[in-house]
Backbone bond lengths (Angstrom), bond angles and torsions (degrees), N, CA, C in turn:
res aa  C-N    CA-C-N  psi(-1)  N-CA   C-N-CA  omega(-1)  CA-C   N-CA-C  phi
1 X - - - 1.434 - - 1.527 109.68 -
2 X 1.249 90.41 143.04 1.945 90.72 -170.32 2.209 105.02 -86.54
3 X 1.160 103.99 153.54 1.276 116.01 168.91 1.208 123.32 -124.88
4 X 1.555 108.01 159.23 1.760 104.97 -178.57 1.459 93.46 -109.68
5 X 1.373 113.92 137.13 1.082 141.90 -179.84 1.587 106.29 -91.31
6 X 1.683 117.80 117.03 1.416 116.54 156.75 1.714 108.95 -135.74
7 X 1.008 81.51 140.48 2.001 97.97 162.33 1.275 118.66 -114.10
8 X 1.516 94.95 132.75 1.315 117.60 -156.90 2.118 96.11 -73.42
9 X 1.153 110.67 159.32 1.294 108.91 175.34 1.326 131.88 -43.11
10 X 1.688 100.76 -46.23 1.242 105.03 175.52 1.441 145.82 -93.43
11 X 1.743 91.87 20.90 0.962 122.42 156.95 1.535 134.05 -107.39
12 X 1.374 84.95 -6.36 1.901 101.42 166.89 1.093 96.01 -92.74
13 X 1.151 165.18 -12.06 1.438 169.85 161.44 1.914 104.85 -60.67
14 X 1.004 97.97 -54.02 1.410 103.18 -170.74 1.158 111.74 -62.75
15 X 1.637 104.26 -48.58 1.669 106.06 -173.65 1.659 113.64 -85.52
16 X 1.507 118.94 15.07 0.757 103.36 178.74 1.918 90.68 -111.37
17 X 0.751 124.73 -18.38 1.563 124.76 152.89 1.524 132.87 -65.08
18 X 1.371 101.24 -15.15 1.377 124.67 167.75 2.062 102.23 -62.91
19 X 1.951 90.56 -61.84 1.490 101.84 -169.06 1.353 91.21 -44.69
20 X 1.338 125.01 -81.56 1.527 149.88 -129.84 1.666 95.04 -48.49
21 X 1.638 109.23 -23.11 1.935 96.65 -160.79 1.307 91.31 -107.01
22 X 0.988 126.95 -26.43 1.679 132.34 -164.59 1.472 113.33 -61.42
23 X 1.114 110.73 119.09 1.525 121.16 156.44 0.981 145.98 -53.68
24 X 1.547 123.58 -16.25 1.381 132.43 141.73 1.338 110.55 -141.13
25 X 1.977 96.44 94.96 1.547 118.82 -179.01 1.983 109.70 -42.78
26 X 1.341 89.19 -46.84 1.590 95.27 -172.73 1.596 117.12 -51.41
27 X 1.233 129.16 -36.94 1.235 136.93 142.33 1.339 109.82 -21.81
28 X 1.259 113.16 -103.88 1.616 116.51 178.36 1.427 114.26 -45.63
29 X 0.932 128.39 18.19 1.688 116.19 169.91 1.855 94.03 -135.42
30 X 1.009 117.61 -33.50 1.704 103.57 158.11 1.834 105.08 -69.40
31 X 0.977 121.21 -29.77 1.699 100.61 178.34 1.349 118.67 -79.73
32 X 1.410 126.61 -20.28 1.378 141.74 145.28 1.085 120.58 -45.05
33 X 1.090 133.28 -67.47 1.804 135.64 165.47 1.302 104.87 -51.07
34 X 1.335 150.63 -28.65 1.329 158.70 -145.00 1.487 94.82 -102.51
35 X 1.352 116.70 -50.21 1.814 136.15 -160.96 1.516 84.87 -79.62
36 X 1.778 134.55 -54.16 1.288 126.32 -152.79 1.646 102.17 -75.44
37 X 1.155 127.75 -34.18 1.049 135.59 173.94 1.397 127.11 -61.67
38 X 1.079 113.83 -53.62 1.708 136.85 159.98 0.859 106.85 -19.96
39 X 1.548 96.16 -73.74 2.020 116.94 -165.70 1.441 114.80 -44.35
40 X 1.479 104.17 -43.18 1.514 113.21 -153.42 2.050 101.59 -84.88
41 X 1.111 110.54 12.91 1.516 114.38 159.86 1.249 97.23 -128.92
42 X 1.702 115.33 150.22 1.422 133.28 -163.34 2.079 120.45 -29.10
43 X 1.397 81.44 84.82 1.464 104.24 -167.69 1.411 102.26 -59.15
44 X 1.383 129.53 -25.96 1.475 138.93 166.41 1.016 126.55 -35.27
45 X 1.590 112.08 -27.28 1.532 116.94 -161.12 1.564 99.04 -114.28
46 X 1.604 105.61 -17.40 1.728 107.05 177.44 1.474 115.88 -45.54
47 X 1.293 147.13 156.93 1.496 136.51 148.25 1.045 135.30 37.09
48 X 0.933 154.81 -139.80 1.622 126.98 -141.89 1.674 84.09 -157.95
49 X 1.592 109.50 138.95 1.256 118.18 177.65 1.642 112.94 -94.97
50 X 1.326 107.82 141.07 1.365 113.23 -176.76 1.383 115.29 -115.63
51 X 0.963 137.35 -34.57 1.506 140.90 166.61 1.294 114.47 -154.22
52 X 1.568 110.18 138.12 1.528 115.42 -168.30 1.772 109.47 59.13
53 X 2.125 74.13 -121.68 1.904 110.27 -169.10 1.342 95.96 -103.61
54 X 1.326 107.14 31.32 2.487 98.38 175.91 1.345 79.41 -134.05
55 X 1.515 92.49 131.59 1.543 119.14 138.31 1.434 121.15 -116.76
56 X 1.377 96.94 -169.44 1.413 108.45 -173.22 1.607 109.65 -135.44
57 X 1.252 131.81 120.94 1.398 150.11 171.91 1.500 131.36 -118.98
58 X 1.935 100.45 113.58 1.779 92.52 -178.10 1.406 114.12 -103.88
59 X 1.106 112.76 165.06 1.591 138.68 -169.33 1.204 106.58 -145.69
60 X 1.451 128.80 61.80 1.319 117.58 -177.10 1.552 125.25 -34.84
61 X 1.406 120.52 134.77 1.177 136.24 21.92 1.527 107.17 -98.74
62 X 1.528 133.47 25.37 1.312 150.15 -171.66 1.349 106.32 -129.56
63 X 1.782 103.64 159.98 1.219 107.93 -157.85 1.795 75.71 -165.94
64 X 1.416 117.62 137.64 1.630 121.07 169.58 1.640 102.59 -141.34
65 X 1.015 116.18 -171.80 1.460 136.24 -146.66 1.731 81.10 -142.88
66 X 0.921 130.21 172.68 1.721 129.91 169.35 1.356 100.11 174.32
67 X 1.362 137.52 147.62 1.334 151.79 150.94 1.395 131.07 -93.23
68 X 1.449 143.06 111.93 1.571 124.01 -172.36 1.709 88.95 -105.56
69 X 1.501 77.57 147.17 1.616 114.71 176.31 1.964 94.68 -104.25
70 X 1.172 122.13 82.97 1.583 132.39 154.00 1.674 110.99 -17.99
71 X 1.121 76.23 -80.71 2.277 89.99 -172.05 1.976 110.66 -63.30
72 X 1.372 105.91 -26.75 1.288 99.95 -170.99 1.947 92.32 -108.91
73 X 0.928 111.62 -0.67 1.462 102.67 177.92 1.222 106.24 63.31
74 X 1.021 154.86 76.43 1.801 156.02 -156.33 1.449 96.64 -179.60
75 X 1.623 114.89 136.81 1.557 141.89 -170.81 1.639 73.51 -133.12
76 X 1.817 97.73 148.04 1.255 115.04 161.54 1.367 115.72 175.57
77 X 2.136 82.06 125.34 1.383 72.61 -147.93 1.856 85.02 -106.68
78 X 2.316 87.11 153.32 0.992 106.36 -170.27 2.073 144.23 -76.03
79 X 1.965 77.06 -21.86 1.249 80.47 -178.32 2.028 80.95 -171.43
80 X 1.423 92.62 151.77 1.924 105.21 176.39 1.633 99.14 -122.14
81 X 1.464 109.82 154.40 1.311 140.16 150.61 1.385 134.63 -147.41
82 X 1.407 99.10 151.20 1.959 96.91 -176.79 1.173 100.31 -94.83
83 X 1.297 105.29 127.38 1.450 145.96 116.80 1.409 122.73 -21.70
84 X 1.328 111.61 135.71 1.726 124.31 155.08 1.248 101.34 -97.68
């Protein structure tokens, strides 16, 4: 089942501070497209759950936090970090 993928602001914030320091931007913006895509097929089964309805999923050099919404079909993810 397909999902809509959103990131929350303050997680568009991050990853866009992620881009800005990173040494090879292209990395982090292929692991972004990689993560948006992912998500949006049964994001349930992605990475390892940590509390509740949040998990956590890496894509080196990225790593996010995300929540699925079941009934409304909605991924959202909460917050990103880089990864080694």
């Amino acid at each position: 089942m397909i999902f809509t993928v959103t990131w929350a602001e303050a997680a568009v914030q991050m990853l866009a501070d992620i881009w800005i320091r990173a040494s090879d931007r292209n990395a982090v913006t292929v692991a972004a497209d990689a993560i948006d895509r992912e998500l949006r097929v049964d994001p349930d089964t992605l990475g390892r759950p940590t509390f509740g309805t949040v998990r956590q999923y890496r894509r080196p050099p990225l790593a996010v936090e995300f929540e699925v919404n079941e009934p409304d079909r909605i991924v959202t993810v909460a917050a990103v970090w880089r990864i080694n």
